[in-house]
C-alpha positions, -999 to 999 in steps of 0.1 A, spaced: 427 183 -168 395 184 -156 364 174 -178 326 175 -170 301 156 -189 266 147 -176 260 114 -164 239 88 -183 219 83 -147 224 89 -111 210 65 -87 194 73 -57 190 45 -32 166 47 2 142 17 21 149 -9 -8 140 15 -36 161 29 -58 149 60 -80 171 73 -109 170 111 -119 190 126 -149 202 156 -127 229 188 -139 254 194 -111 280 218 -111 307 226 -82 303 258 -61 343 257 -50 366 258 -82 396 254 -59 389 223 -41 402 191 -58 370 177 -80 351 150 -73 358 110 -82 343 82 -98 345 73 -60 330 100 -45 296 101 -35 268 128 -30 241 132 -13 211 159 -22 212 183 7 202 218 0 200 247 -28 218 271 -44 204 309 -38 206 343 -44 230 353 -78 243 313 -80 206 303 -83 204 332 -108 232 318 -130 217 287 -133 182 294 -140 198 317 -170 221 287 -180 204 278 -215 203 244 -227 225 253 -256 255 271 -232 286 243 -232 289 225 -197 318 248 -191 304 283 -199 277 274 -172 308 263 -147 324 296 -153 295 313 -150 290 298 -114 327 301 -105 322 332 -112 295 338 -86 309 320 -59 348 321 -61 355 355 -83 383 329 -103 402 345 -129 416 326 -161 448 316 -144 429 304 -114 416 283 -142 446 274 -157 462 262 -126 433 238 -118 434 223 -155 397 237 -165 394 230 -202 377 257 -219 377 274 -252 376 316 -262 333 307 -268 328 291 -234 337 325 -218 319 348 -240 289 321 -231 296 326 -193 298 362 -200 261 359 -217 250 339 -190 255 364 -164 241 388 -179 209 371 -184 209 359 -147 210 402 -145 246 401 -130 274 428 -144 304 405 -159 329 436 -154 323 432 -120 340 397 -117 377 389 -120 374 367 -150 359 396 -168 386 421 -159 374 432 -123 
């Protein structure tokens, strides 16, 4: 199933410097297989609008997957089998956390399909 946990650093390499950054990444397609120890990423561009929204209201004590819910939410409209059939672990408090965390980012949960739109 699929797991997320935050790297211990991220490497960014460019004219025989490398610079290392402790950044919080979350995918904006639920559906599309997820990324590999061998994939690699480059940093090209920002979220806006209600996405940006969800993760400025994403508080440091929401789990790793209420805050990938919460942007799933945003920018796929999944419901819970969608995340069933993807393998997204989750527990009964991560989605009361995504819940929370769209309402903070001043977004109506019952208007989403994982909250019963």
């Amino acid at each position: 199933g699929r797991e997320f946990a935050k790297a211990a650093t991220i490497a960014l390499n460019g004219a025989n410097v490398q610079h290392y950054a402790l950044l919080e990444g979350y995918s904006i397609n639920a559906l599309v297989d997820p990324a590999t120890s061998l994939d690699t990423f480059a940093v090209d561009g920002m979220v806006t609008g209600d996405t940006l929204a969800v993760i400025r209201a994403a508080a440091d004590g929401d789990s790793i997957q209420a805050k990938q819910m919460a942007v799933w939410a945003v920018t796929d409209n999944i419901t819970t089998p969608d995340l069933d059939s993807i393998s997204f672990k989750y527990v009964a408090s991560d989605l009361g956390e995504a819940r929370d965390i769209l309402q903070r980012a001043g977004l109506k949960p019952a208007l989403f399909k994982l909250f019963g739109s």
